[in-house]
N, C-alpha and C positions, 0 to 999 in steps of 0.2 A: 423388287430388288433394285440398287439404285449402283452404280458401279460408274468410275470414275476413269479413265486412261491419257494418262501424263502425255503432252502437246501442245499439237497449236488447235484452240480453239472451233471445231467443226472439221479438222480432218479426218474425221471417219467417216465424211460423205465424198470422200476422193471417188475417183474414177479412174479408168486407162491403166497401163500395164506396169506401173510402177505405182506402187500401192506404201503409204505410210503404213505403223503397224497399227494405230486404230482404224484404217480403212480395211488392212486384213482383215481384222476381226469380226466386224460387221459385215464384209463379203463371204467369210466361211460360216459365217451365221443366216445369210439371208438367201445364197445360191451356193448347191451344192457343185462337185467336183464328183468324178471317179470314185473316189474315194478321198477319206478325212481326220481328222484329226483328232481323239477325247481329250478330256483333260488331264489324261496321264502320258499323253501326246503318243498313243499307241494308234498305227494306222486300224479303221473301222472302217466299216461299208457308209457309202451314200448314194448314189445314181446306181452303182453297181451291188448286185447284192449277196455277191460272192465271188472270186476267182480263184483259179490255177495258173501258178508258175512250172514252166518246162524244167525238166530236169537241167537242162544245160544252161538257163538262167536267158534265154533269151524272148521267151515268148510269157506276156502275161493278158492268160483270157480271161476277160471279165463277162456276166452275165448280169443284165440290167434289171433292176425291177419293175414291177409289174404294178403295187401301187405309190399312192402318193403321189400323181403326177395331176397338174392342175388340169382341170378338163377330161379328167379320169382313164383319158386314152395315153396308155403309154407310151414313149417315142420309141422309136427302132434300133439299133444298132448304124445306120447309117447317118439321123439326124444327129447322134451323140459323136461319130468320126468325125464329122463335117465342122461342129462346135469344138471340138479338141482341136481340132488341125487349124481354124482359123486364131484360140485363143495362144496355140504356139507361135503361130505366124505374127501375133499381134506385138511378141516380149523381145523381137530384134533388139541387139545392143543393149538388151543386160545380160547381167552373169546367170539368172536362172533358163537365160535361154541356151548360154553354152553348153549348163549339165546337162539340158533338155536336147544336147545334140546327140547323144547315145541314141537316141531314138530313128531306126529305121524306118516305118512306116506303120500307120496306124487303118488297120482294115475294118471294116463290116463286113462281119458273118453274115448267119442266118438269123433273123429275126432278129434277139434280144440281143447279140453276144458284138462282143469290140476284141480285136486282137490288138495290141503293141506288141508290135516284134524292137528287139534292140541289134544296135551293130557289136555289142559286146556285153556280157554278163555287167549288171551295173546294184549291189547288194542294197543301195538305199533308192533301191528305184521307187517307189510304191510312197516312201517318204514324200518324194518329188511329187509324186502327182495330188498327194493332199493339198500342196500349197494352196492358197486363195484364189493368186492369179488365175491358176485354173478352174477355179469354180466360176460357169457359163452359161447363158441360157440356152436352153435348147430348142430349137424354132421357134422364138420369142417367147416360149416359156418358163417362168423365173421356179425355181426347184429348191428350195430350200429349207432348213427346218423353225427356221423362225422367220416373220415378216416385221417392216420395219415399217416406222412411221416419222416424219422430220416432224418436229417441234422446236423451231429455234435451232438452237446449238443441241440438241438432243435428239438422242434417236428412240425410239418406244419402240421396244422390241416384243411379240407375246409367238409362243408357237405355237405352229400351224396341228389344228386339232389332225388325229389320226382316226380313219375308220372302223369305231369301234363295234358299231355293229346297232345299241341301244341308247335308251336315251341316260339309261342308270347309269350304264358303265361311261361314258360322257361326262355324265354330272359328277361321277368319283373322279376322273383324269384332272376334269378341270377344278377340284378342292386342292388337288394336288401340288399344283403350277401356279405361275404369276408371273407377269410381265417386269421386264429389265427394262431399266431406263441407261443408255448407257450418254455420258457426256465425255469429253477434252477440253481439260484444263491443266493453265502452266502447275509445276508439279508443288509447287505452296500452296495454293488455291487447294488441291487435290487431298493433301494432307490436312490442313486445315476444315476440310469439308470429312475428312474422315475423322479427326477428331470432333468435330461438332455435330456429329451424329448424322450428318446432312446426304454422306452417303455409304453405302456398307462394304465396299472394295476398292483399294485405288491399286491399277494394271501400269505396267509399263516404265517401271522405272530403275533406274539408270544410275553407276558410281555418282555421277556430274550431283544426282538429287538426293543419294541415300541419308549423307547428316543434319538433312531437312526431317525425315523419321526417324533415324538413331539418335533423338535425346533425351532416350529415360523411357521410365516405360508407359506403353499405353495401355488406358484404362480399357480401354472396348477392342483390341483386336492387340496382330502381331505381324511382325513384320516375316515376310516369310522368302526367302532366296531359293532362284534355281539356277539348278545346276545345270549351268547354260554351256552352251558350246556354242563355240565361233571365234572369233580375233577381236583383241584387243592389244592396239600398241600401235607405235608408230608408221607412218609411211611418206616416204622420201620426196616429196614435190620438186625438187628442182637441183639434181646434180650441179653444184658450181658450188667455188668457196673452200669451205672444209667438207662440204660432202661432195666434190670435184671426184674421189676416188674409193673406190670401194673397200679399202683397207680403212680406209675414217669413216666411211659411213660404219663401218663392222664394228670401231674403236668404241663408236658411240653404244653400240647394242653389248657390248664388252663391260663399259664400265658400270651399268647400272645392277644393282645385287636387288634382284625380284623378290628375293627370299625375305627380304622387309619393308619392298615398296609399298606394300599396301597397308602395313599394321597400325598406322593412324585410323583403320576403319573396323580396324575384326572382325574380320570376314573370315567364319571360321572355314576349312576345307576349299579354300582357292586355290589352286595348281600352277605356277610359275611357270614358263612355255619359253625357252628361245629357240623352237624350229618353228615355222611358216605352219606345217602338219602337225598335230598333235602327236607325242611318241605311241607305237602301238595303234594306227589309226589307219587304218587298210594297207599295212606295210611293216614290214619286219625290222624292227626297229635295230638302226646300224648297219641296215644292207648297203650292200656299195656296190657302186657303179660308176665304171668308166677310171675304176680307180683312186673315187673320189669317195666319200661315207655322209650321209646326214645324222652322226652319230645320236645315243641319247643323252641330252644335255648338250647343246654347243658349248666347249670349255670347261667340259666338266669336271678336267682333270687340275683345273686354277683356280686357286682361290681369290676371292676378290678383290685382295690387296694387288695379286701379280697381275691379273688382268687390268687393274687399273693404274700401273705398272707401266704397260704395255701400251696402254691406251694413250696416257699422256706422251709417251715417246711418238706414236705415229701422228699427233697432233700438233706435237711440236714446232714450233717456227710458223705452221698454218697459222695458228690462233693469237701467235702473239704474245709479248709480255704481260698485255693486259687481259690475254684469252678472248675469244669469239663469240658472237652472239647470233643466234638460230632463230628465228620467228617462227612460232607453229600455231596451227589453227584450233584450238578446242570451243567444247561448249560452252556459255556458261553455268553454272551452280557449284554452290561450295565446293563438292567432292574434287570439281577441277583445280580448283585455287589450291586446293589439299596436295593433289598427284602433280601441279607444277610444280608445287615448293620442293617435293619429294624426287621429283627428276633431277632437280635442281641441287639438291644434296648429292646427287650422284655423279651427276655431270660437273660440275662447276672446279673440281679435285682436278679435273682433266684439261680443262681450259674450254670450257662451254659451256656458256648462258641460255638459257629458253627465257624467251619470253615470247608472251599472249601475241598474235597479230593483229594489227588494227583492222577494224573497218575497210573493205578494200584493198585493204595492203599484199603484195604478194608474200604467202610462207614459202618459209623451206620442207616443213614438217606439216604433218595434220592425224590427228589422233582418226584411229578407225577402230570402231567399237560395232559389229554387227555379228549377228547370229546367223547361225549354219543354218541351210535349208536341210542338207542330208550330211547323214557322217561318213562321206566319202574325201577323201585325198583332193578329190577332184575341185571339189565346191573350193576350197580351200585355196588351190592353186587359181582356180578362175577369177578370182577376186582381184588379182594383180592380172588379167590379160590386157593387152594393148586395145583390144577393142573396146574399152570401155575409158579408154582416154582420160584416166585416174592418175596418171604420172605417168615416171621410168617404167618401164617394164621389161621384157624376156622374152624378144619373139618365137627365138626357140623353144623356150618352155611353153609356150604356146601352142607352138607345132607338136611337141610331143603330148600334151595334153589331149590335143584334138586326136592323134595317132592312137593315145589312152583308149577314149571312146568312139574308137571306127572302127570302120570293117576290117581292116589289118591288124587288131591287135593283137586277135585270138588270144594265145594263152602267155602275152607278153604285157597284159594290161598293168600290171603290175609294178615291171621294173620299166614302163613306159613311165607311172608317174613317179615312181622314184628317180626315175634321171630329170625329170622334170623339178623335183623341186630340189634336186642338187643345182640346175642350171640356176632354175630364180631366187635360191639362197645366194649363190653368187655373186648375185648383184648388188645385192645388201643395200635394197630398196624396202624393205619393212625390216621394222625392229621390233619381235614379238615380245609380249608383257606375261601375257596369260588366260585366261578366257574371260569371255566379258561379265559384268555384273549384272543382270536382272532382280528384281527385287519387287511385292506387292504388299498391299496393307490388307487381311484381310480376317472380317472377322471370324468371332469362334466356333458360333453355329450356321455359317455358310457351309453350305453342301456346295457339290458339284466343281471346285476348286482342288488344286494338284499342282505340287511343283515337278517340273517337268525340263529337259536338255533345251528345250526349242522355244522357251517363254512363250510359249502360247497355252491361251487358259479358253479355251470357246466360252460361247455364252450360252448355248441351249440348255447344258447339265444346273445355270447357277437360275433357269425360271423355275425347278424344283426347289418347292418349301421344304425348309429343315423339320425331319420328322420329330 
């Protein structure tokens, strides 16, 4: 099976704690985690080979297994705390380390068993620890379900046989199976090599590459979208100018009507989003706090003439008779030239221009397009924290954030992060769009394949032959 994933050439031999997503892939394919991910992106067992969560959501005991482990000696519960706690200590200063701050303390039991305790109930915990980053060796032993082999820009992946017991039942496993080849390449290469039979899946792609596969139909496969979760939309690089204050930064997220930003692409079941939080998304949609509401729908009650109405009024005099121009950073590929022009129709009514940034040049703007690790408030709001020195940010929503998942929050977890993303809507430092696009080519009699919220497709299900 030969399987393609949209990039830069050889990133899926990365390393260190910041991981592209072909390096994901190939890390939750070749060392295991806690536990992982299928390709219905349902959490399943892997190092651990079962657990219990405490009634009160704070404690989750894991119990290890006993085979599969290279050198046939199982490791203990303490070799497995020791590899967790050094690979959290390794993700300082990203945002998976923040959600990873709910995390009280990670013990070794008796023999086989690992406790996480948390500082506070956290509902996509378990999601969290699928992640890749956390898949570790454990005393120098690499744990994983398939092993990998470099060839060039390619990785040769085949899985690691299980103990079957006979040499028949062996010889039937292995009819069964077949080694993945997985490569990165930029996303025309990709398509082009799916079209020319050259490979049987292309992963990894993105609004910026889809009218590179959406033209007309293909004969060997299809294109297939998921239903992804995360941010997609703007984010504020540099307060001065017209985004000097927050009532113009807001003008601008005002006047754009989502409800047909994207229909040069027909994407059918896309979900338009102007809060930071998805509505309905570990929070009662409309709660208020402090006084203040992150209703559902910001504006929901104007229609887009009056908001852009409104918009051009607070922009006024800023921009000028001849109106203002924004530099923002995107990708390249078509899709982008597409969703400029289309900003561009929305904004340009108001008295503001987008254009591309150069090479080096400082933006105002920069398109952020990344997927959730867990469907928590929290991931969400961490994405804008100060500690990752991304822009403006929200110290306070910060503070409450962290307050979210401590020891203090007990049974106020809640409308901790609701005041939190009343603070950092505030600031009106992102301009939300709507969820991001994921997109693969894949074809008809691939097994092992599933769209899924998290665009992650592992590779161990697709070395299973189509029966």
């Amino acid at each position: 099976m030969r399987a393609a994933f949209i990039g830069e050439p050889g990133s899926q031999f990365e390393r260190g704690a910041r991981l592209s997503p072909p390096a994901q892939h190939l890390r939750a394919a070749t060392v295991a985690g806690l536990v992982a991910l299928d390709q219905h992106g349902e959490v399943v067992p892997a190092l651990a080979e079962r657990w219990i969560v405490t009634d009160d959501g704070l404690s989750y005991i894991f119990r290890l297994r006993t085979s599969g482990w290279p050198g046939g000696k199982p490791a203990d519960g303490r070799a497995v705390q020791r590899a967790l706690q050094s690979a959290i200590n390794g993700l300082g200063g990203t945002s998976l380390a923040l959600d990873l701050g709910a995390i009280r303390d990670i013990r070794a039991m008796t023999g086989r068993v690992v406790e996480i305790r948390l500082h506070a109930p956290m509902p996509g915990f378990l999601q969290l620890l699928a992640q890749p980053e956390l898949a570790v060796p454990i005393d120098g032993r690499v744990v994983g379900a398939m092993r990998a082999e470099r060839k060039g820009n390619a990785a040769l992946l085949s899985l690691v046989p299980p103990d079957l017991g006979s040499e028949e039942l062996e010889a039937e496993w292995r009819a069964r199976i077949r080694p993945v080849e997985l490569r990165v390449m930029p996303a025309k290469g990709a398509v082009a090599a799916f079209r020319d039979n050259s490979v049987d899946a292309v992963f990894g792609g993105r609004l910026a590459d889809l009218p590179l596969a959406d033209t007309g139909p293909l004969s060997r496969g299809t294109i297939r979208l998921d239903p992804a979760q995360g941010l997609f939309g703007l984010r504020v690089l540099r307060k001065q100018g017209v985004l000097a204050e927050a009532s113009r930064r807001e003008a601008l997220a005002m006047a754009i009507d989502r409800d047909t930003l994207l229909e040069p692409f027909n994407i059918g079941g896309w979900q338009p989003q102007t809060q930071i939080v998805p509505v309905g998304l570990g929070r009662d949609a409309g709660a208020r706090t402090g006084g203040e509401a992150v209703a559902p729908g910001r504006w929901s009650g104007s229609t887009i003439e009056a908001r852009r109405a409104e918009a051009a009024r607070r922009l006024r005099g800023v921009a000028g008779s001849t109106g203002a121009v924004l530099t923002i950073n995107l990708p390249a590929g078509p899709g982008m030239d597409t969703l400029l022009a289309r900003l561009n129709e929305n904004l340009v009514p108001v008295g503001v221009t987008l254009r591309r940034a150069r090479t080096g040049e400082a933006a105002d703007l920069a398109l952020v397009d990344t997927l959730a690790r867990h469907a928590g408030p929290s991931w969400y709001l961490n994405q804008f924290a100060c500690v990752l020195r991304r822009g403006p940010c929200s110290p306070e929503a910060d503070a409450l954030v962290r307050a979210a998942l401590g020891p203090a929050a007990e049974g106020n977890r809640a409308t901790l992060l609701r005041e939190a993303e009343v603070r950092l809507t505030s600031e009106e430092i992102y301009i939300p769009l709507g969820p991001p696009i994921r997109w693969s080519l894949v074809r008809g009699d691939l097994t092992g394949f599933a769209e899924n919220g998290w665009g992650i497709h592992p590779l161990p299900p697709l070395a299973e032959r189509p029966i």
